[in-house]
C-alpha positions as CSV (number, residue, x, y, z in Angstrom):
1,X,-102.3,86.7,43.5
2,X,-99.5,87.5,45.6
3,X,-98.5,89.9,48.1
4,X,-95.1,91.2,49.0
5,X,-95.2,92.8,52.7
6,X,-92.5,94.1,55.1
7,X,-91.8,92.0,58.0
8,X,-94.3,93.7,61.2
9,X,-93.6,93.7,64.8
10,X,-97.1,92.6,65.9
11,X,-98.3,94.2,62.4
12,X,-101.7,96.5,61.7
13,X,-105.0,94.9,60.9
14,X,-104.1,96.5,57.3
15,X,-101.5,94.0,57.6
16,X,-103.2,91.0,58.2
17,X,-105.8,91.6,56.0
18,X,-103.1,90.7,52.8
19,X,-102.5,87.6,54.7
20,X,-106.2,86.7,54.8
21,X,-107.2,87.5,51.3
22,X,-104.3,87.1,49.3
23,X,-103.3,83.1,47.9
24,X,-99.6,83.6,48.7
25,X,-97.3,85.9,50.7
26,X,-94.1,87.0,50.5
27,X,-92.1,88.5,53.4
28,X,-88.8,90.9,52.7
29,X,-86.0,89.9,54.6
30,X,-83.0,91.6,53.0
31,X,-84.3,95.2,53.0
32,X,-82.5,97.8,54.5
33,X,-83.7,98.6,57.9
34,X,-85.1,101.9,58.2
35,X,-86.3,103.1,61.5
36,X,-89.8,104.1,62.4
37,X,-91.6,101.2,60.3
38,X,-93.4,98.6,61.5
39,X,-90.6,96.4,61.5
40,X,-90.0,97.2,65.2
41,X,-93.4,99.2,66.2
42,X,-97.0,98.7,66.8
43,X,-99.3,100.9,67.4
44,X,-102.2,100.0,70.4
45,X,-104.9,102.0,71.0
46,X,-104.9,103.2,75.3
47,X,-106.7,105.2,78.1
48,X,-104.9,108.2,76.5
49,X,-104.7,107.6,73.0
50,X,-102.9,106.0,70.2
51,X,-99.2,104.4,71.5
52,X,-96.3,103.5,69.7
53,X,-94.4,100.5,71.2
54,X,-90.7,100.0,69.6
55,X,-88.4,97.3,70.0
56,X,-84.9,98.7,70.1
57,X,-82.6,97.2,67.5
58,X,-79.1,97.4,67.5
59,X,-76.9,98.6,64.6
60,X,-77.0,96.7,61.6
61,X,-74.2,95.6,60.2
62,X,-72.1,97.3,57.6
63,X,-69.8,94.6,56.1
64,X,-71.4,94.0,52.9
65,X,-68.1,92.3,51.2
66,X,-69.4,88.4,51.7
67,X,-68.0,88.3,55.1
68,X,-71.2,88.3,57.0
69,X,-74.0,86.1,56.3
70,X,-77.2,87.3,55.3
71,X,-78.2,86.5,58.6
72,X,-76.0,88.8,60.2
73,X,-76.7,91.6,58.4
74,X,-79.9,91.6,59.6
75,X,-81.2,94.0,62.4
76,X,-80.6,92.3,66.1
77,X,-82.7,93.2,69.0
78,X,-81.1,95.5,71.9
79,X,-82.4,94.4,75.8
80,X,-82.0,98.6,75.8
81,X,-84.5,100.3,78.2
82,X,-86.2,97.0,79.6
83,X,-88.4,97.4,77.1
84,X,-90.3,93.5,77.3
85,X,-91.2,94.9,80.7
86,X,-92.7,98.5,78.9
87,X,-94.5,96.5,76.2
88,X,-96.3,94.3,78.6
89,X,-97.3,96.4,81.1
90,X,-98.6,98.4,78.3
91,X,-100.9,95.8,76.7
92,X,-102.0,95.1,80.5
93,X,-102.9,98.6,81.2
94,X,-104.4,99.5,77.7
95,X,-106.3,96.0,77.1
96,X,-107.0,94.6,80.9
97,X,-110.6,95.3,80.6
98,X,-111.3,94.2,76.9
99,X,-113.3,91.4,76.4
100,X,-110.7,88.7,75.2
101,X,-107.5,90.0,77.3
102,X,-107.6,87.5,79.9
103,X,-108.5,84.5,77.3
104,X,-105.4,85.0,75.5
105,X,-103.0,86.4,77.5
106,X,-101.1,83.2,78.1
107,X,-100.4,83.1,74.0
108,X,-98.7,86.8,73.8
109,X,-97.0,86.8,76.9
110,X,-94.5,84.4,76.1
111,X,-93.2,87.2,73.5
112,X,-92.4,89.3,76.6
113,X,-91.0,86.8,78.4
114,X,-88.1,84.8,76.5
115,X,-85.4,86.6,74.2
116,X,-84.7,86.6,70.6
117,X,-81.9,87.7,69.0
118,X,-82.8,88.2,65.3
119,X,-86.1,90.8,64.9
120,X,-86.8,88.9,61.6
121,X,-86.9,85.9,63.1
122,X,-88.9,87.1,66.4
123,X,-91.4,88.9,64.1
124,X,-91.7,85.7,61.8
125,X,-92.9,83.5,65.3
126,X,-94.6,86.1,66.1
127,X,-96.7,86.1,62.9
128,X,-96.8,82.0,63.4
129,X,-98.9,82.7,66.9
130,X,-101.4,85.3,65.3
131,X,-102.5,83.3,62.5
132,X,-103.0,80.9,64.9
133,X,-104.8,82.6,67.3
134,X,-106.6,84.9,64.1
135,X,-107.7,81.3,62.4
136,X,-106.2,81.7,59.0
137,X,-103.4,79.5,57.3
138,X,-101.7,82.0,55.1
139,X,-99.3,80.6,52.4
140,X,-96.2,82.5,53.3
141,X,-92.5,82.5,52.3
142,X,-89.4,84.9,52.9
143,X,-87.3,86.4,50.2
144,X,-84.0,85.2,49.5
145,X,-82.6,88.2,48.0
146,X,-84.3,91.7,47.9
147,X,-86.7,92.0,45.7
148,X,-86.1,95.5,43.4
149,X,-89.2,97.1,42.1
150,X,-88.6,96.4,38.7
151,X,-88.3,92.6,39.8
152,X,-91.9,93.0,41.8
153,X,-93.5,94.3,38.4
154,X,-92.4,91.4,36.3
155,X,-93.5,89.1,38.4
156,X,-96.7,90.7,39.0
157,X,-96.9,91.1,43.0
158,X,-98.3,93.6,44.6
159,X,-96.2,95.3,46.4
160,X,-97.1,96.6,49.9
161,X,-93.3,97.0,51.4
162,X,-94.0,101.2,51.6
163,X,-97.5,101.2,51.8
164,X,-98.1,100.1,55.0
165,X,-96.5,101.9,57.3
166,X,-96.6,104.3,60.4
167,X,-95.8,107.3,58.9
168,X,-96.7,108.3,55.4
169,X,-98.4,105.5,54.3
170,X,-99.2,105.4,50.6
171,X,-102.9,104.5,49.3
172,X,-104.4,100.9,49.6
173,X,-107.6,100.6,47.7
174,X,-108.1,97.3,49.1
175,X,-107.9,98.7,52.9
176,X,-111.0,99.6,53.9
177,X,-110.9,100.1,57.8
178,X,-114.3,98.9,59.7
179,X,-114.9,99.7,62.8
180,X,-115.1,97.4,65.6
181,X,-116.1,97.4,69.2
182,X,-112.8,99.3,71.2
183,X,-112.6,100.0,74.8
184,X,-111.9,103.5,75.0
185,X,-114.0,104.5,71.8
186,X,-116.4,106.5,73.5
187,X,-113.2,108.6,74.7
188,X,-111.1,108.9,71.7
189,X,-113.3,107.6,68.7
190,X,-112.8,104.3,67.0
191,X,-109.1,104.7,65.9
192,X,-108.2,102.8,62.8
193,X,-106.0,100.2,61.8
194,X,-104.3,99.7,65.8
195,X,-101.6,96.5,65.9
196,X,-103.4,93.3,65.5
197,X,-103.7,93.0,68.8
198,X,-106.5,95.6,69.4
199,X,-108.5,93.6,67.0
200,X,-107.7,90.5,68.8
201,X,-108.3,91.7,72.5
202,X,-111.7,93.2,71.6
203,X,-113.2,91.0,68.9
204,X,-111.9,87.2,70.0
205,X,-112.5,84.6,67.5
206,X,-114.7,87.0,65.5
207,X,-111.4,89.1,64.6
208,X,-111.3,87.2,61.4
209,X,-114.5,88.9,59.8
210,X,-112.5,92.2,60.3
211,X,-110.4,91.1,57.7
C-alpha cells in the first residue's frame, strides 16, 4: 500500500505513523502552499500548554508561464523574526527535563543552527534525521508533478494531503492516538498527536512502539 502525505515541518506522530506502517510513501512537492499546515508548523506540548512553532516562508512565486523551475516555485524560508533562536529555546524550555532531551539534542540542533533555503528541501532532511533517530527505513519518494484526486483514486493511494493537519483535520481510522509518558501531563492531560518530537524527547528508542 501506499501513502501520499504533505511535506511536515517536524510532522505529528499521526504522521509518522504512515511512514512506519505503510510499504511506500509519497511526499507532495508541487502543491500549493497554503498557510497554517504542517508544512511550516509543529505543534509541542509546554509548561503552559499546546505551542505552535512556524517557520516563516516567503512569498511563493507566481510566474507559472515555464519561466521558473519547479524548484522556484516552491515556498522559500524567510530568517523573519529570528525565529531558529524562538524554535530552540522553545524545545529547551518545553523538553529540558524530559527523559531523552539531553541524549539527542546534538541530532535536532543542527536544524536550528545552519540555514536552508528551500522548506521542501529542509523538511525532507529533516524527515531523513527522524527516521534515523525513530529506527524505521521508510520507502519514500517525492512527486514530480501534483498529484490530482482523481489521479490518487486510480492509482489506489491513500491520500492523507488534507487529513493531517492543524486545523480541521479530516477522520483517520487508522490514527489511533496512545498515550505515552509526557512531562507536563499531570498539568494539562496527555495531549495528543504533539510534533514528533514530543514522542521522541519522552519515549527514546521506545518511540517506535508508538507507532
Amino acid at each position: 500500500m501506499t501513502a501520499l502525505l504533505s511535506s511536515t515541518y517536524f510532522g505529528p506522530v499521526q504522521w509518522y505513523q504512515k511512514l512506519s506502517r505503510y510499504d511506500k510513501i509519497l511526499i507532495e512537492q508541487h502543491d500549493s502552499f497554503i498557510k497554517q499546515t504542517f508544512r511550516n508548523r509543529c505543534v509541542i506540548a509546554t509548561p503552559n500548554g499546546p505551542l505552535s512553532l512556524t517557520v516563516p516562508a516567503k512569498p511563493v512565486a507566481k510566474a507559472m508561464d515555464g519561466t521558473l523551475s519547479p524548484v522556484e516555485r516552491q515556498p522559500q524560508i524567510s530568517d523573519h523574526g529570528n525565529w531558529r533562536h524562538v524554535h530552540w529555546n522553545a524545545l529547551k524550555s518545553a523538553y529540558g527535563e524530559s527523559p531523552f532531551f539531553e541524549y539527542y539534542a546534538d541530532d535536532i540542533k543542527p536544524f536550528f543552527e545552519s540555514r536552508w533555503e528551500s522548506l521542501y528541501a529542509f523538511n525532507a532532511d529533516i524527515c531523513r534525521k527522524m527516521c534515523e533517530l525513530l529506527d524505521i527505513e521508510p520507502d519514500i519518494t517525492f512527486t514530480d508533478h501534483y498529484m490530482t484526486t482523481e489521479e490518487v483514486k486510480d492509482l489506489g493511494i491513500d491520500d492523507y494531503r488534507d487529513i493531517i493537519r492543524p486545523k480541521h483535520p479530516m477522520p483517520d481510522s487508522d490514527f489511533v492516538p496512545r498515550r505515552y509518558y509526557q512531562v507536563y501531563e499531570q498539568r494539562h492531560g496527555f495531549l495528543p498527536n504533539m510534533s514528533v518530537l514530543d514522542l521522541l524527547f519522552n519515549m527514546g528508542n521506545e518511540s517506535v512502539l508508538w507507532l
